[in-house]
C-alpha positions as a Markdown table, in Angstrom:
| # | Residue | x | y | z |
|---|---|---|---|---|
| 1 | Unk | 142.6 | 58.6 | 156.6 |
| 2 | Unk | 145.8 | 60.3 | 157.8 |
| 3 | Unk | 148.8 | 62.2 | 157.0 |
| 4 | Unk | 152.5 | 62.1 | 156.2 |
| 5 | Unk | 154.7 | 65.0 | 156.2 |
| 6 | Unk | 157.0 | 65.2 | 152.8 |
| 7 | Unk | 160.3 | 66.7 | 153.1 |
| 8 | Unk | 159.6 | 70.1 | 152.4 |
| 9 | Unk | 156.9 | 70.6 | 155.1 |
| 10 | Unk | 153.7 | 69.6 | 152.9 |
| 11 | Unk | 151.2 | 67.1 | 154.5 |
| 12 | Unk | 150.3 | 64.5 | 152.4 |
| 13 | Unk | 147.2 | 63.1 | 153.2 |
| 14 | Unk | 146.3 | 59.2 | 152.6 |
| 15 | Unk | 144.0 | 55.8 | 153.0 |
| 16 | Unk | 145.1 | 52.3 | 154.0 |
| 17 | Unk | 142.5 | 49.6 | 152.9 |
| 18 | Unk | 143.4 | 45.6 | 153.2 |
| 19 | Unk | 146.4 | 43.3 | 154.6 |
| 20 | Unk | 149.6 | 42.2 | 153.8 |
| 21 | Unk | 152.7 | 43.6 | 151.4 |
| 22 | Unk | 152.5 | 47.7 | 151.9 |
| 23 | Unk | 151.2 | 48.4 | 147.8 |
| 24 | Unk | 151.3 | 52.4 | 146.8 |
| 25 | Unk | 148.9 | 53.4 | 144.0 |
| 26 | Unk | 150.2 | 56.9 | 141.9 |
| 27 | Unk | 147.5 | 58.4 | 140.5 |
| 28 | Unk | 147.8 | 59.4 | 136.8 |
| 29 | Unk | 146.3 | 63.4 | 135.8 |
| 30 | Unk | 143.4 | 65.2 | 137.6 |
| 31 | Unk | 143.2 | 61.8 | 140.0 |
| 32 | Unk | 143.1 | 61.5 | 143.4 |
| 33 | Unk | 140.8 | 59.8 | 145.6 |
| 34 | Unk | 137.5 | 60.4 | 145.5 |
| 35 | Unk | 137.7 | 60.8 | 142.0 |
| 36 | Unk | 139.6 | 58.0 | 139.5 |
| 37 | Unk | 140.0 | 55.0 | 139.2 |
| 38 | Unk | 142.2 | 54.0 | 142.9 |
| 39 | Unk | 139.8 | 53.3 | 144.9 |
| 40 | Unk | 138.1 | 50.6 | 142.8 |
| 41 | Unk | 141.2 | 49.1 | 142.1 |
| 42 | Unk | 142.2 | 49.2 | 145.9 |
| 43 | Unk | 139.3 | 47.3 | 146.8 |
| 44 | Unk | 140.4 | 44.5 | 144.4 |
| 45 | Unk | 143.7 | 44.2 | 145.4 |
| 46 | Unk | 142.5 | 44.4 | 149.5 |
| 47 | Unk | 142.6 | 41.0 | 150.2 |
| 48 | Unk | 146.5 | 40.9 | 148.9 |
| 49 | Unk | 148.0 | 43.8 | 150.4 |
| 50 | Unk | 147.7 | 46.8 | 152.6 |
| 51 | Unk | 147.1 | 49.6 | 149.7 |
| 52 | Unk | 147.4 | 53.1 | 150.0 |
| 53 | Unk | 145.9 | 55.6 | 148.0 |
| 54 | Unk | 147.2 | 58.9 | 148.2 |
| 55 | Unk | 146.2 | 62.6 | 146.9 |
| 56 | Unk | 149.0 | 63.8 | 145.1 |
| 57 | Unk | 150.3 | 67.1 | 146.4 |
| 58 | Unk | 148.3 | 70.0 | 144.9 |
| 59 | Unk | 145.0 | 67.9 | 145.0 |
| 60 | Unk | 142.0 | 66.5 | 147.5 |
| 61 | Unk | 143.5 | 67.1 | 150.8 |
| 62 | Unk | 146.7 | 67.2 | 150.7 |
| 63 | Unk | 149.3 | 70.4 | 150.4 |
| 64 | Unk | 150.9 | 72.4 | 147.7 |
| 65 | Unk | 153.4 | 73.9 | 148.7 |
| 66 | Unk | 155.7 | 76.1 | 146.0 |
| 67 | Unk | 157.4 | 75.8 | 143.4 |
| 68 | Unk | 156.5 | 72.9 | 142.6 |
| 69 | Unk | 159.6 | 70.3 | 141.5 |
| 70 | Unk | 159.0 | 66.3 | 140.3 |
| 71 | Unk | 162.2 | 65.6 | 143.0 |
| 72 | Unk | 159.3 | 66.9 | 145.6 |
| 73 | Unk | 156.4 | 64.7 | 144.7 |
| 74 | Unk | 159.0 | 62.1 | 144.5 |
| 75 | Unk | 159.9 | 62.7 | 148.3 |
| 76 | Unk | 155.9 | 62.3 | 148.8 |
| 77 | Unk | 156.3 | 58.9 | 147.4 |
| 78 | Unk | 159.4 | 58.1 | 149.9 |
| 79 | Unk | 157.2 | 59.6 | 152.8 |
| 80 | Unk | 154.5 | 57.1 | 152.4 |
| 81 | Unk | 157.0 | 54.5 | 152.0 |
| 82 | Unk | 158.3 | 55.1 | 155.3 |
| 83 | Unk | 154.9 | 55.3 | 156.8 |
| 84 | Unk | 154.3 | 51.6 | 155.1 |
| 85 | Unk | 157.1 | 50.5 | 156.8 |
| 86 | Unk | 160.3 | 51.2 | 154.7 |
| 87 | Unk | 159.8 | 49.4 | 151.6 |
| 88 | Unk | 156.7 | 49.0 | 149.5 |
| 89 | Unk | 155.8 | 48.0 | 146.1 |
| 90 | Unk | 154.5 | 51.1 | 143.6 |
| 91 | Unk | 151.7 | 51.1 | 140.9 |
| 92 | Unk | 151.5 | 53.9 | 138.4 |
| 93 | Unk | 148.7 | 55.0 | 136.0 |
| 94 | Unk | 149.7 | 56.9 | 132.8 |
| 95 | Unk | 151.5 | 60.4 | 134.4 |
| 96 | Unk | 151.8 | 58.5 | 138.0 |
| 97 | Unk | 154.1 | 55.5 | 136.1 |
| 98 | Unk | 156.3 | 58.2 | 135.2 |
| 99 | Unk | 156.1 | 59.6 | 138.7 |
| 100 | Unk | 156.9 | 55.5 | 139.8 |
| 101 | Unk | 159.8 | 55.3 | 137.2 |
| 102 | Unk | 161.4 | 58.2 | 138.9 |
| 103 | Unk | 160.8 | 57.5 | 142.3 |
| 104 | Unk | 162.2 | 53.9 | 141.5 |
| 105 | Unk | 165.5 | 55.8 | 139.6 |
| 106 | Unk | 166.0 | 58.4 | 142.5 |
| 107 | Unk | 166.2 | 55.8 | 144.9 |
| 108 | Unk | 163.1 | 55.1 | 147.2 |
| 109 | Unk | 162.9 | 51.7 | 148.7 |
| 110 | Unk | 161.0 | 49.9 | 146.5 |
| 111 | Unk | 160.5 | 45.7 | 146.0 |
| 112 | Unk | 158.8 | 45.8 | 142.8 |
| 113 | Unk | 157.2 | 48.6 | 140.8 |
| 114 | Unk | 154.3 | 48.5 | 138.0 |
| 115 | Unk | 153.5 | 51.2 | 135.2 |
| 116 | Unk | 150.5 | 51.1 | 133.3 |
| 117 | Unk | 150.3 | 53.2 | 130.1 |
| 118 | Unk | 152.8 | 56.3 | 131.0 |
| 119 | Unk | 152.6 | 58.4 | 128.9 |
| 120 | Unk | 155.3 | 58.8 | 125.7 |
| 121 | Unk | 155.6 | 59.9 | 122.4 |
| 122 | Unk | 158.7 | 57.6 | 121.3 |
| 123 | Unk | 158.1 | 57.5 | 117.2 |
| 124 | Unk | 156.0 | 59.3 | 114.5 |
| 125 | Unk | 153.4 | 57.5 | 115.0 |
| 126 | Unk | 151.7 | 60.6 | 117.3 |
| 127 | Unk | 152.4 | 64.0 | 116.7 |
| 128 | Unk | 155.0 | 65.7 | 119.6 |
| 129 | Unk | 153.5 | 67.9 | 122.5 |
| 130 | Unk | 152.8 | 71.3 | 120.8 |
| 131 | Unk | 156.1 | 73.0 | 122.9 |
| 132 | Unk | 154.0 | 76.2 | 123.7 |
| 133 | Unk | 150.7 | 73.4 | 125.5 |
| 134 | Unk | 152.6 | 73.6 | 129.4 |
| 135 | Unk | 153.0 | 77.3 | 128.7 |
| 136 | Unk | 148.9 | 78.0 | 127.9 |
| 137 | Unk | 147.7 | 75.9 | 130.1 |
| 138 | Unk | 149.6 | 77.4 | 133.0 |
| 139 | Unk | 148.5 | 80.9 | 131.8 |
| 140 | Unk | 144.7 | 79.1 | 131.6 |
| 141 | Unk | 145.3 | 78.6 | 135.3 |
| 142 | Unk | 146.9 | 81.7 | 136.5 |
| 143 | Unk | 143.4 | 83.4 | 134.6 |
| 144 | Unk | 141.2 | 81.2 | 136.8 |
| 145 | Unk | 140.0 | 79.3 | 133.2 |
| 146 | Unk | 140.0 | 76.0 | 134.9 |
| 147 | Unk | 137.7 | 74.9 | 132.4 |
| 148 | Unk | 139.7 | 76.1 | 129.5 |
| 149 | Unk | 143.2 | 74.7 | 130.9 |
| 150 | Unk | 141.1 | 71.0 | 131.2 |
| 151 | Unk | 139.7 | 71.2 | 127.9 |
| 152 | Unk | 143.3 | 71.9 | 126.4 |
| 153 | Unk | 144.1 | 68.8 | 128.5 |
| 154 | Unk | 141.6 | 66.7 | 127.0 |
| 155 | Unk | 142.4 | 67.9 | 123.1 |
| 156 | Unk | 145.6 | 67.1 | 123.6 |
| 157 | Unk | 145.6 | 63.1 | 125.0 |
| 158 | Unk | 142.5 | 62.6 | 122.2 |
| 159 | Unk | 139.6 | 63.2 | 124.0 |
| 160 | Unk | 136.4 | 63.4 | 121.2 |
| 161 | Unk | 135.2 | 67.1 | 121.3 |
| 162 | Unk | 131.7 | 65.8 | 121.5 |
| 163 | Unk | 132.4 | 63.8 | 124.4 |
| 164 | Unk | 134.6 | 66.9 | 126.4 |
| 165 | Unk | 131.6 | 69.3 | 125.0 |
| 166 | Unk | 129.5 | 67.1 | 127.0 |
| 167 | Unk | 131.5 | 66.7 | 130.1 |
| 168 | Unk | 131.8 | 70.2 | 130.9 |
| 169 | Unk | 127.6 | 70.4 | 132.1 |
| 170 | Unk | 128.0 | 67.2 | 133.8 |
| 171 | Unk | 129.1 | 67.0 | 137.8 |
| 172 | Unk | 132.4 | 65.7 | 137.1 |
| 173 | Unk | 133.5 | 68.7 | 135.5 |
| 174 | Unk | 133.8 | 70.9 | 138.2 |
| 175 | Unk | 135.8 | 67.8 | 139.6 |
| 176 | Unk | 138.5 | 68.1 | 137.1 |
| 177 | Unk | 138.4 | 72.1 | 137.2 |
| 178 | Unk | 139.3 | 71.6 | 141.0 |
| 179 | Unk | 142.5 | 69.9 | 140.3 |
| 180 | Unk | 143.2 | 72.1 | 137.5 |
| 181 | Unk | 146.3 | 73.9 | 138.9 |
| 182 | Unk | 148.2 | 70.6 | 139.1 |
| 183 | Unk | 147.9 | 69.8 | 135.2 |
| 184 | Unk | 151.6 | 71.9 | 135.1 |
| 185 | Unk | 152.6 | 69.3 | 138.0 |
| 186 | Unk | 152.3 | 66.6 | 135.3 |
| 187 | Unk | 153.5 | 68.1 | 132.3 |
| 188 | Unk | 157.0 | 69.1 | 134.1 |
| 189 | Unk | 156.6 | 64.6 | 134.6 |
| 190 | Unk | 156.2 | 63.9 | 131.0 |
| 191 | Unk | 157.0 | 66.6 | 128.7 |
| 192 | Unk | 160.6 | 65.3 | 128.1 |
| 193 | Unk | 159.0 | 62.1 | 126.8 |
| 194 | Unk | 156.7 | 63.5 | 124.6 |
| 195 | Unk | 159.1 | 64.9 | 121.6 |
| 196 | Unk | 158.9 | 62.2 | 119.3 |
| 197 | Unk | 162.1 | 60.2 | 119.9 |
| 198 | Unk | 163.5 | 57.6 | 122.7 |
| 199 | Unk | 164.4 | 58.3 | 125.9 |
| 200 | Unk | 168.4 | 58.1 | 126.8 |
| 201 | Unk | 169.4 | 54.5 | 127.2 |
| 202 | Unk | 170.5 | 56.1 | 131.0 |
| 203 | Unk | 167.1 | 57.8 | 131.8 |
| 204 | Unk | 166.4 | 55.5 | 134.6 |
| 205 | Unk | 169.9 | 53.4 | 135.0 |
| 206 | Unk | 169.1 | 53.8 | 138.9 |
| 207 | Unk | 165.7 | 51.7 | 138.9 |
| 208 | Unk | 167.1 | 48.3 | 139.5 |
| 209 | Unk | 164.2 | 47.0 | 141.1 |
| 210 | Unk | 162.2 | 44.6 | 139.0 |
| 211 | Unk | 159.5 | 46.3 | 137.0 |
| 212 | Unk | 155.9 | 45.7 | 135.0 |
| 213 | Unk | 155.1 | 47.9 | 132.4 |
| 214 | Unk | 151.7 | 47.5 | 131.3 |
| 215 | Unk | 149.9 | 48.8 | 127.8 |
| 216 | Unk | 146.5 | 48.0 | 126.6 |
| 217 | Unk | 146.3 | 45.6 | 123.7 |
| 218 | Unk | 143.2 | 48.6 | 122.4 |
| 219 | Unk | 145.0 | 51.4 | 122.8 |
| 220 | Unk | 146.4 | 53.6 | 120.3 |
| 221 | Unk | 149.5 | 52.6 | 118.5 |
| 222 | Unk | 151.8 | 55.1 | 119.5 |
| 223 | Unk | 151.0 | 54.0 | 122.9 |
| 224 | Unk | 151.9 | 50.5 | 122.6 |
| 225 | Unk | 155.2 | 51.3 | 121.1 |
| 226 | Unk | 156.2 | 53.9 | 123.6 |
| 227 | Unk | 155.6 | 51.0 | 126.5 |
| 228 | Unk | 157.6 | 48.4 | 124.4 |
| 229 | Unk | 160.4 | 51.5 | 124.7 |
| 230 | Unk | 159.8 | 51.9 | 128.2 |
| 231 | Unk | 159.8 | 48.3 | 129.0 |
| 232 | Unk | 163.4 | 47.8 | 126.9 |
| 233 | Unk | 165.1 | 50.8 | 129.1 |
| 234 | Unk | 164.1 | 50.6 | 132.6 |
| 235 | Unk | 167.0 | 48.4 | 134.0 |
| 236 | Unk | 165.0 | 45.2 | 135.0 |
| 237 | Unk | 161.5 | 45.8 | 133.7 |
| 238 | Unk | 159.4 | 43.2 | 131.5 |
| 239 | Unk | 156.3 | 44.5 | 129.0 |
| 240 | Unk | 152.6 | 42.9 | 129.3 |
| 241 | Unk | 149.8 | 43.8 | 126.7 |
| 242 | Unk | 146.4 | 43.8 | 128.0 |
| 243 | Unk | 144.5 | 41.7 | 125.6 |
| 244 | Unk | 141.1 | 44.5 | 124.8 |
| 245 | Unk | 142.3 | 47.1 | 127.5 |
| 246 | Unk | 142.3 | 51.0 | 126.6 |
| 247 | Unk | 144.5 | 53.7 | 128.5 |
| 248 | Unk | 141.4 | 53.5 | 131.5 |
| 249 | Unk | 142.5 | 51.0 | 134.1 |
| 250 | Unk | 139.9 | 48.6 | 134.9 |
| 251 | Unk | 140.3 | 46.9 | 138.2 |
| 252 | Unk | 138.8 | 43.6 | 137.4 |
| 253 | Unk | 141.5 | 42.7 | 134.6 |
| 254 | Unk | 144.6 | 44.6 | 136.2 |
| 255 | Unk | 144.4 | 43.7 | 139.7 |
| 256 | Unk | 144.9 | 40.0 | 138.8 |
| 257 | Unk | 148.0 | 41.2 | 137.2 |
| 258 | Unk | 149.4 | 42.9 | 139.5 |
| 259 | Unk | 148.7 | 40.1 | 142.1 |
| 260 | Unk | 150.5 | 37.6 | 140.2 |
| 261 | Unk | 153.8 | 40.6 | 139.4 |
| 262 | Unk | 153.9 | 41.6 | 143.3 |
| 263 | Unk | 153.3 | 38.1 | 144.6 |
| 264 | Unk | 156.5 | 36.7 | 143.1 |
């Protein structure tokens, strides 16, 4: 493990596993790594590249230092970078490919970029983010209900309530609750994607490195549309559908596709 120090003073702490190209994983919401699905997919992608796997500021061990801005977790991203040697290639889950598809817009050195499921509401095929959800579950936080803010999490991306009902008096629970504060983190990522309409045709005119966005061929329909969006207005990106694949990233059938994307 070690540390990089972002911009604004916060250390962000991070593991290297593997050789070859320098490969970045973002983590999506309540992630980092000891909990999610990086380090499994880091260990697939070892013997391919040196892959880092970083806690995102505000979780595991790394800082949080206020207010909290996107442009500041995208400064993380061009920390690391610098550490792998000043250009790297970036895989985003869900909230993290937005955090990728800004990083990639705002300028950080990047050779090529993947997304997997980020999360948009392009059409009415999903109902928009209620506009008041940021708002409670950063009151939810500010309370200390950790459990609450989660569980408004969960309602909203579809979770069953038997299965959340039955989360909360397991161990990973208290998991989640510890990275609760951060939920606000990711809703200042995507809450301008989640209105029920397309982005700008400009949203990310400055990511001009080629790109991989990456939707599972089981997952809701809303979701596959907003990637087919996504794909059609980043600047040089193509669209894959993962033939039986949900919004959960399993290493075994991604990590070959990202091998083949990075590798050409």
């Amino acid at each position: 493990m070690g540390y990089v120090t972002s911009q604004d003073g916060t250390r962000i702490a991070y593991s290297t596993t593997g050789s070859g190209p320098a490969l970045i994983i973002v983590d999506g919401a309540l992630c980092h790594r000891a909990f999610g699905p990086a380090a499994q997919l880091a260990q697939a992608l070892a013997p391919h590249f040196t892959v880092y796997t970083y806690d995102r500021r505000g979780r595991g061990e790394s800082g949080n230092t206020a207010p909290y801005d996107v442009a500041r977790e995208v400064e993380d991203i061009a920390a690391l970078v610098e550490r792998a040697g000043g250009k790297a290639h970036l895989f985003g889950m869900s909230s993290g490919g937005a955090l990728v598809a800004e990083a990639v817009h705002r300028g950080v050195p990047v050779a090529r970029y993947a997304i997997y499921e980020s999360p948009m509401v392009v059409d009415g095929t999903h109902a928009p983010m209620p506009a008041d959800l940021p708002d409670r579950v950063r009151r939810a936080v500010a309370e200390d209900r950790r459990s609450d803010a989660v569980k408004m999490f969960m309602d909203y991306v579809g979770t069953p309530k038997v299965v959340t009902t039955i989360m909360r008096v397991t161990p990973p629970w208290k998991k989640l609750k510890a990275v609760a504060h951060t939920l606000p983190h990711d809703f200042a990522l995507v809450g301008e994607l989640q209105r029920g309409q397309k982005p700008p045709a400009d949203r990310w005119s400055g990511a001009r490195a080629p790109g991989l966005v990456i939707a599972g061929g089981k997952s809701p329909e809303y979701m596959r549309n907003s990637q087919a969006v996504l794909a059609e207005t980043l600047p040089s990106a193509e669209l894959t559908v993962l033939p039986g694949q949900t919004h959960m990233v399993k290493a075994k059938v991604t990590a070959p596709v990202l091998v083949d994307f990075f590798g050409r």
